[in-house]
Structures are given as C-alpha cells and as structure tokens.
C-alpha positions in Angstrom: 28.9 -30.1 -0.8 28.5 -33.6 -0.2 31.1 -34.8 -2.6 33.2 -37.3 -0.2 33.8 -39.8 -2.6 35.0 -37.8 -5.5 37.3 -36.2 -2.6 38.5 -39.3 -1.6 39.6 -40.2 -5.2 41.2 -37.1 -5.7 43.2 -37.7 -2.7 44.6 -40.8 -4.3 45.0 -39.0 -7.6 47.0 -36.7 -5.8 49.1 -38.6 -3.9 50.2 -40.5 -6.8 51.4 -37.6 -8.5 55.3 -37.9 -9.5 56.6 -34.0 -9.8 59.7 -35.3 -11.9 57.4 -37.3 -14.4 57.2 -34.3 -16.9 58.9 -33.1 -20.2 58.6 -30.0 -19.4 62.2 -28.3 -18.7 60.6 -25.6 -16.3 57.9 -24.5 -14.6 55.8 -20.9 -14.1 56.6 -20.9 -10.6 53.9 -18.0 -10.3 51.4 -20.3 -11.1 52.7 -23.2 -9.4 52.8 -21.5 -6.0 49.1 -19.9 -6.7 47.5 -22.7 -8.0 49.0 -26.0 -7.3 50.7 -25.4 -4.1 47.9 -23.0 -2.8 45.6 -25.8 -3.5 46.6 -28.5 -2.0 47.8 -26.5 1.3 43.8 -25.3 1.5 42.7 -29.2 0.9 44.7 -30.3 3.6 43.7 -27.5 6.0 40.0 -28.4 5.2 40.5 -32.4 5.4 43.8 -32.6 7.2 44.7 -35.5 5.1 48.3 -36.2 5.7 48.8 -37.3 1.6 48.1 -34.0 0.7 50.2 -32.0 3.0 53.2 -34.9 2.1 52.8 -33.3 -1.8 52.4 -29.9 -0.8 55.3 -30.0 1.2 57.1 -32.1 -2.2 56.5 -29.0 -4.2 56.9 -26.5 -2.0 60.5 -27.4 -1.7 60.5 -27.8 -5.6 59.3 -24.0 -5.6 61.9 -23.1 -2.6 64.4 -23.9 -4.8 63.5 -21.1 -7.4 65.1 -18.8 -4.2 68.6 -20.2 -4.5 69.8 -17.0 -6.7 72.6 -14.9 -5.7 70.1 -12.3 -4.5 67.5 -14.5 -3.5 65.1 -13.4 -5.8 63.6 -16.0 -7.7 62.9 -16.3 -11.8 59.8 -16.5 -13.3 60.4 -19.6 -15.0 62.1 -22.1 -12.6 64.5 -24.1 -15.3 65.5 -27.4 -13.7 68.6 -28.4 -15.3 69.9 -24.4 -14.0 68.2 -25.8 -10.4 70.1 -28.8 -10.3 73.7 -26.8 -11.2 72.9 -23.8 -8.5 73.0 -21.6 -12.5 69.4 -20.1 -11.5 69.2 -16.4 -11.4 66.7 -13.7 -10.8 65.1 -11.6 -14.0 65.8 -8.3 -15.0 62.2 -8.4 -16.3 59.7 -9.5 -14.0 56.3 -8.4 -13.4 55.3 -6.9 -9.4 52.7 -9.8 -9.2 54.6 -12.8 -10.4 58.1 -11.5 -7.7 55.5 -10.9 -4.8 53.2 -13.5 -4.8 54.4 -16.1 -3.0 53.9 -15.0 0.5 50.8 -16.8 1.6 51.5 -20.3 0.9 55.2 -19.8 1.5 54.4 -18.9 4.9 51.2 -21.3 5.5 53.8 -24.1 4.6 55.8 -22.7 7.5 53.1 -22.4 10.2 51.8 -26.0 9.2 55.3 -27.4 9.0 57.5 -25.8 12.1 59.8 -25.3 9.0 60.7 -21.1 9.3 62.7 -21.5 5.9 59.5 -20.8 3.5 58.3 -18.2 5.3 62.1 -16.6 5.6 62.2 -17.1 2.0 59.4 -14.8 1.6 60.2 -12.1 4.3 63.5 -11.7 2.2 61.4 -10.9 -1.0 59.0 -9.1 0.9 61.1 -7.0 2.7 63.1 -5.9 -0.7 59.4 -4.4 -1.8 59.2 -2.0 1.2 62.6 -0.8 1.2 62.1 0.6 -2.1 58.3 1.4 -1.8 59.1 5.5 -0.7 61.6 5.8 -3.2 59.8 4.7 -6.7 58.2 7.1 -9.5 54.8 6.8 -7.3 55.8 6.5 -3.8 53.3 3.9 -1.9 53.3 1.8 -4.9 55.7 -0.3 -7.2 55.9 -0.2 -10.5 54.0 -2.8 -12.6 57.2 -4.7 -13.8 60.6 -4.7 -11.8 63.9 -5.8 -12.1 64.5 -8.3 -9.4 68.2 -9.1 -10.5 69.3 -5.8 -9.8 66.4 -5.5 -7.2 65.8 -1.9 -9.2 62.3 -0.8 -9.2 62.5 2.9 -11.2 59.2 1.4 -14.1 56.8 4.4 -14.7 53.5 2.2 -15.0 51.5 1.4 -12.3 48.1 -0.4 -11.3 46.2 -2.5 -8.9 45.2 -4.8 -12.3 46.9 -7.6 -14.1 50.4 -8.2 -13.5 50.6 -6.4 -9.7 47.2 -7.5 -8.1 48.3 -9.7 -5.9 51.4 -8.3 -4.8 48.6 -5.6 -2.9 46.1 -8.1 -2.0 49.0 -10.1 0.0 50.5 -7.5 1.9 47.3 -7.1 3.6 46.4 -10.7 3.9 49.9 -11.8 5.2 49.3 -9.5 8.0 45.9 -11.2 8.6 47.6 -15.0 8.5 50.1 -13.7 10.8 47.7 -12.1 13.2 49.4 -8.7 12.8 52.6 -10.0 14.1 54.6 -7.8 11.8 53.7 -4.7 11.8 56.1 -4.2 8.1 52.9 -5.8 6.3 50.1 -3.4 7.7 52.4 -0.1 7.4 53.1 -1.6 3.6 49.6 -2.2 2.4 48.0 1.0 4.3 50.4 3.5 2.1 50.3 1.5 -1.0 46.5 2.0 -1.0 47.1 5.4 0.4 48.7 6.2 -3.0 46.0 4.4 -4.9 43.0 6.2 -3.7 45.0 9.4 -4.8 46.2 8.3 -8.3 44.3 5.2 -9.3 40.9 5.6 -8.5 38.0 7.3 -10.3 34.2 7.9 -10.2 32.9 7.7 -14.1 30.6 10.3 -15.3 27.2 8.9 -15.3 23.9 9.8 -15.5 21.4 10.3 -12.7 25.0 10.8 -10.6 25.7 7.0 -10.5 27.9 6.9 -6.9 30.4 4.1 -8.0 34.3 3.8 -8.5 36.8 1.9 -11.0 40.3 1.4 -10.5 42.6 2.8 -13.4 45.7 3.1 -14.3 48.4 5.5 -13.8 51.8 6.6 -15.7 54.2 8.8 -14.3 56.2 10.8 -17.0 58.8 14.0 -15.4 57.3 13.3 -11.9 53.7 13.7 -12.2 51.1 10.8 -12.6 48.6 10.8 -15.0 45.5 9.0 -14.6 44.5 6.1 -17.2 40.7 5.7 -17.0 41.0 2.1 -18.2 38.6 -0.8 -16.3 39.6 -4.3 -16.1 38.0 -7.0 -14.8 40.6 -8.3 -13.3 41.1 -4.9 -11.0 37.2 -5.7 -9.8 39.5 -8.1 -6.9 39.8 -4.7 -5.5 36.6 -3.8 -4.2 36.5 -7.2 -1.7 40.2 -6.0 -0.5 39.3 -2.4 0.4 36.5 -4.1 2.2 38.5 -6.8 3.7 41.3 -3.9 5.4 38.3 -0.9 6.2 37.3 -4.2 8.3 40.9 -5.2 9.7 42.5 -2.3 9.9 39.6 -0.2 11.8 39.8 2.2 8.4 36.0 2.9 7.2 36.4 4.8 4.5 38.0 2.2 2.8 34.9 -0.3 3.5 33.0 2.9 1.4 35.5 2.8 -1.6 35.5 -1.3 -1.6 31.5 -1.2 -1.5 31.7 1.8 -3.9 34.4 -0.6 -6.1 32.0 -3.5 -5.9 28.7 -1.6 -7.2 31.3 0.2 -10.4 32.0 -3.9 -11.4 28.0 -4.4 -11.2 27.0 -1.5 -12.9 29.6 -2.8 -15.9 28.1 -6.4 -15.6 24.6 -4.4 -15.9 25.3 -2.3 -18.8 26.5 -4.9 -21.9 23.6 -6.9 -23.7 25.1 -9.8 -22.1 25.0 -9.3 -19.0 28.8 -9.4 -18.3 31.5 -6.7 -18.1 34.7 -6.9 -20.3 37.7 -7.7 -20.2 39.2 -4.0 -20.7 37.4 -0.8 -21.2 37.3 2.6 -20.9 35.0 5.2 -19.3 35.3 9.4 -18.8 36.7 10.2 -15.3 35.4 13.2 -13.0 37.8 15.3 -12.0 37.6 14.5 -8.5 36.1 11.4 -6.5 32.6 13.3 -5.8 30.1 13.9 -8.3 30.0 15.6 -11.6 28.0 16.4 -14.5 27.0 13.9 -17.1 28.1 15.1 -20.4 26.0 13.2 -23.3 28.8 14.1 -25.9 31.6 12.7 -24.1 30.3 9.0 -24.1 30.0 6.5 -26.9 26.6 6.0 -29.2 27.6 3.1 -29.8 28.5 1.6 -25.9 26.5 1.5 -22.7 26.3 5.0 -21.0 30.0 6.2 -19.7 31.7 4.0 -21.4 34.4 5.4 -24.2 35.3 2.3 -25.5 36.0 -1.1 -25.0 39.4 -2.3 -25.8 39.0 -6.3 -25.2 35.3 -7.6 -25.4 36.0 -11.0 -24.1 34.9 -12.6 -21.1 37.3 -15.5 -19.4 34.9 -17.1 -16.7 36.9 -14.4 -14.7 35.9 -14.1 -10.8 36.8 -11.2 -9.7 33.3 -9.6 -9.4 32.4 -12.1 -7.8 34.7 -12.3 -5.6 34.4 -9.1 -4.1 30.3 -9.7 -3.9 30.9 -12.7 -1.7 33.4 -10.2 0.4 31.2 -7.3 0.7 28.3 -9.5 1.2 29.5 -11.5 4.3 30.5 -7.9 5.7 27.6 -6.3 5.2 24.8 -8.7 4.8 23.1 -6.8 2.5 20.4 -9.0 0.8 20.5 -7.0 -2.7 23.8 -8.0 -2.8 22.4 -12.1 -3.1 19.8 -10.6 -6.4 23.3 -9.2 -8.1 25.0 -12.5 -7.3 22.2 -13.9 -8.9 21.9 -12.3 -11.9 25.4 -12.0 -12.4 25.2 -16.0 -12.4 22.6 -16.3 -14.9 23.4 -14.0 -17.4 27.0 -16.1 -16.8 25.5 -19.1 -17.4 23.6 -18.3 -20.5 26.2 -16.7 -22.3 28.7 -19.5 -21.6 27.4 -22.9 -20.7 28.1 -25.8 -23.4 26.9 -29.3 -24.0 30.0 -30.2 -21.4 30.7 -27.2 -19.2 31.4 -23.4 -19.6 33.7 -21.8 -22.2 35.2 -18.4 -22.3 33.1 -15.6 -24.6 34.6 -13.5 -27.4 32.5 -10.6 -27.5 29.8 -9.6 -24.5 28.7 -6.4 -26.2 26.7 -8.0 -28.7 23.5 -9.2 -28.0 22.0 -13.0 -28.5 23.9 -15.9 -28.3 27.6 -15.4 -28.0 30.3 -17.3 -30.0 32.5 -19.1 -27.7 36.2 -19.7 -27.5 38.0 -23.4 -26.6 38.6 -22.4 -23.2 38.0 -23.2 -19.3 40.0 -21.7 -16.9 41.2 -23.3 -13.6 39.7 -20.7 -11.9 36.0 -21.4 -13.3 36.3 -23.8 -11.0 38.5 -22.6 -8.3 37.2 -19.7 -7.7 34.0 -18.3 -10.3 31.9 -21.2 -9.1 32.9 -21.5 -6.0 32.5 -17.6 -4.8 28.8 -17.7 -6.0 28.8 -21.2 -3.8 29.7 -19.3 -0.8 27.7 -16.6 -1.8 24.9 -18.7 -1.3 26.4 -20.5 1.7 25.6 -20.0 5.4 28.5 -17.8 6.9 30.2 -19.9 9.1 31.2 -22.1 5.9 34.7 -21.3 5.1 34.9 -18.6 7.4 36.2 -15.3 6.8 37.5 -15.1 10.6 39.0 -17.8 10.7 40.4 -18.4 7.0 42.8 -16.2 4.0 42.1 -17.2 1.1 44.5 -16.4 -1.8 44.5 -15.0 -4.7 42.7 -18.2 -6.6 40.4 -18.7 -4.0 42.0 -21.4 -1.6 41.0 -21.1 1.6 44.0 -21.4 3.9 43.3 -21.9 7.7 44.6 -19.0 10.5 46.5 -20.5 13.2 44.4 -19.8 16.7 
C-alpha cells in the first residue's frame, strides 16, 4: 500500500510495548493469541523486522504459560498472579473455538524460532480433540462448548458458527502450514466436515430454485440430530474453507458447497434494504440438499423472500463474506465475483461510514440511513478492509500458495 512510514512508526510503537505495564489481572488468551500474537508474527513474516519477532516471541511465552495446567489445557482467562504460583487450571466451561485456537501461531512461532515447545504445546491440545472426535453426540464434530479440565466433550450443540469456527478452519490450515506433514490434521478436518455436510448444511426454499447453501445448526437430543436452520454471519467464514480444502485436499465437491456457501452469504447481503446480511436469522430448509418447491406461506411478509425471521438485525463491520469472496475469487477467477465484492463494499460503506471512520449498524432491515452504534471492531481493519483490498489486488500479493492466514486475517508465511 505504500504506507512505509506509518509502518516504520508502528514498528517503534511496537517495540516499546511493556507486556507487564497493565492493570489488568488477566488476559483473554483467545484473543491475545488471534489478534495480538497472530499479528505481529504476520508483520514480521511480511517485513522481517527483528523488533517485531523479539515481541511476538515476548508474548508468545506470556501465552505459553496459560499451558502450565495439570492437564495441559489452558483457561480462557490467563490470571497472572495464578501464573506466577503454578495455581492456573483448565475450565470446566470452555467454548471448542477459544480451547482450539491456538494452533497456527503457536506453531508459526515454532517454525520461525527452532523452538518445538509452542508447537508441542499445541499438538497436545490438538491431539486431545481427535481422540474424542468418534466418540461425541455427533461423531466428526465436537460439541460447541467442552470441558477441558476433565477433557470431557459429551455437549449436545453443535455448529461451524460463533464459538467453534475456528477450531474447523485450523485443522485444515495447520495441515497446510505444515505441508501435510501430519497426516492427524487432514484425517481430522476431512470427517469433521464429513459430518457437517450431513447435519449442518441446508439449501433454503427460494424462489425461481435459488441453488445456494447456509450453514445451521444442529442439536442432538436421544441420539438423533436435528437441524437448526439458523444463519449467521459469522458461519459465512465457511464458504472460503470448503473452497480452500476441495482445493488442498483434491475433494471437488467441496469447492461446489464452498462456492454454493459463498453465493447463500451474497444472496443475504442482496436481500435486506441495506444491502447487508444480519447478524442471525432464520430461513425454511428443504428437506434435502437439491431443490424444492417454494412455498409462499411458509416465508415471512414482512422479511426478504425465505427468510422466517431475523433474530439479531445488527451488523458489526463483520468479514466473513468477504472473506470467503476474496477465497473463492482467487480460486476461481470469476470476474462477477469482483461486481459482488463491490457492491457489498458500497452498500458497507453507506450504511456505516462516519465523520471519523466506520461504526457498527443496529438494524440493516430497515431502509434509509441506519442508526449507528459506538463501535469499531479490530477486525474492520484487520480483516473487512483488508479482504476487499486483496480482492482488488493482483494475485501474487499475499499469496494464497505461499501464505495461511488465520482466523483474523494475518497472513502467516509457509516455510519452503
């Protein structure tokens, strides 16, 4: 972008940062790892500057020791005076996401390093998943929320959405960072998604038999799953990662259902006065993954066509759309794919821009001029904005051979 200067004084910013200069008596070591250490492990794989890679290394060890738990499964909340005193132990309530998210950074810190201990740190945790993945309430999958201090996973709700998403999106990117070198990760992610395609997925009734998909929901109650037909924008991630393994893993059908997951987020952004899908909503499944008749009666007067309801009408400056445009995009290069980015990004920009940047959106159902909430996420800018830069971008710039980036958008660099 051009910005060397404002890099070079967020360098120095950076390197000046003191990790012990806080009042704070913990940390969300979720979104430490994600965020913070993600970050500054991509900025030093795209600058090499050695200050940056000096911090990350600073709080990766902060974050390493969250594992010091007499199961080695870290808390949520990493309290440092229970750090300090070896006291630290791992929840009994703990959601799939938060427990399983650490494995790209932990293990980029390793390859950069020559330091195995982050990545073993993370094989451990990883390794607990899979030898309980057969045995839950939906075998393949893991229930939304765990108990990692007893390492018990018997929860009855499961999803690809908030609070497990990136548990499933690192599986498979883990055994891209790692060029395949455990073969654990593939056989991990290929039946987890096997079990999603079967119990997650659905095609909406639609008119003029509309060919998209949305991921659900699903709760198992006496052994049998039932489907919850409820969208989130959040769960749109998922179209780019079908994409992203049909690719990897030689499977095409999943390249259909990511492509078919894409066009069901842009049909939502399509549909609402705004221009924007959702938070949450719901819509009327077909019975089965093919076609069906649209039924006028079962779909709101008051909401876009399919749609039941809509259960949280906000709009966060989220990216996952977007995200999965940019994925399906540099896969397939289809140009229509640049005039949905586009409109996506207008309709984005009107609804949200401010005398001083964006803000979050309380309602996108109704039309005109949307009131606006006091809130910019970090991942406006991490990821929103810079998606529909790439987007935009000539392939070869932040690479999708030769770079993972995780789940906020950081690009982190393959080893060759």
């Amino acid at each position: 972008m051009g910005l060397k200067q404002e890099f070079r004084e967020a360098v120095e910013a950076a390197a000046g940062i003191d990790w012990a200069a806080t009042s704070d008596t913990s940390c969300n070591m979720f979104e430490i790892n994600i965020r913070q250490l993600g970050g500054l492990l991509a900025a030093f794989d795209l600058s090499q500057e050695p200050a940056l890679l000096a911090k990350a290394i600073e709080l990766g060890d902060m974050l390493y020791a969250g594992f010091d738990t007499p199961n080695h499964m870290p808390p949520f909340w990493l309290d440092f005076e229970k750090a300090k005193t070896g006291q630290l132990v791992a929840d009994q309530h703990q959601s799939s996401a938060a427990l399983g998210s650490f494995a790209l950074e932990f293990t980029r810190l390793s390859q950069i390093t020559g330091d195995p201990k982050y990545y073993d740190a993370i094989r451990r945790v990883t390794l607990t998943f899979i030898e309980h993945q057969a045995s839950t309430q939906l075998p393949g999958m893991w229930p939304t929320f765990v108990n990692a201090r007893y390492q018990s996973f018997v929860g009855d709700m499961f999803t690809l959405g908030a609070q497990a998403d990136s548990l499933y999106e690192y599986l498979l990117k883990l055994h891209y960072l790692l060029g395949g070198l455990e073969p654990a990760y593939e056989k991990a992610y290929r039946d987890s998604m096997a079990s999603a395609i079967k119990h997650l997925l659905f095609r909406p009734m639609l008119p003029n038999d509309t060919d998209i998909l949305v991921a659900g929901s699903a709760i198992v109650i006496a052994g049998t799953a039932t489907l919850s037909p409820e969208g989130q924008h959040l769960s749109c991630y998922t179209g780019g990662m079908f994409v992203l393994g049909g690719k990897l893993l030689s499977l095409p059908e999943h390249v259909d259902i990511g492509a078919k997951l894409t066009q069901g987020c842009i049909y939502a952004y399509n549909a609402f006065p705004t221009g924007i899908m959702p938070e949450t909503f719901r819509m009327r499944p077909c019975p089965l993954l093919q076609e069906c008749a649209w039924d006028e009666t079962m779909s709101s007067r008051s909401l876009p066509e399919g749609f039941v309801s809509v259960s949280d009408r906000s709009y966060s400056l989220r990216p996952e759309a977007l995200e999965s445009v940019f994925i399906l995009y540099r896969t397939t290069g289809d140009p229509k794919l640049l005039d949905a980015a586009w409109t996506m990004f207008e309709s984005i920009q009107a609804a949200t821009e401010t005398e001083y940047a964006n803000a979050a959106i309380i309602d996108v159902t109704v039309a005109g001029k949307p009131l606006k909430k006091d809130s910019m996420e970090s991942f406006w800018l991490a990821e929103t904005l810079k998606y529909l830069y790439l987007i935009f971008s000539p392939p070869d710039l932040v690479s999708l051979d030769e770079y993972v980036l995780n789940t906020e958008a950081h690009p982190l660099k393959r080893p060759r």
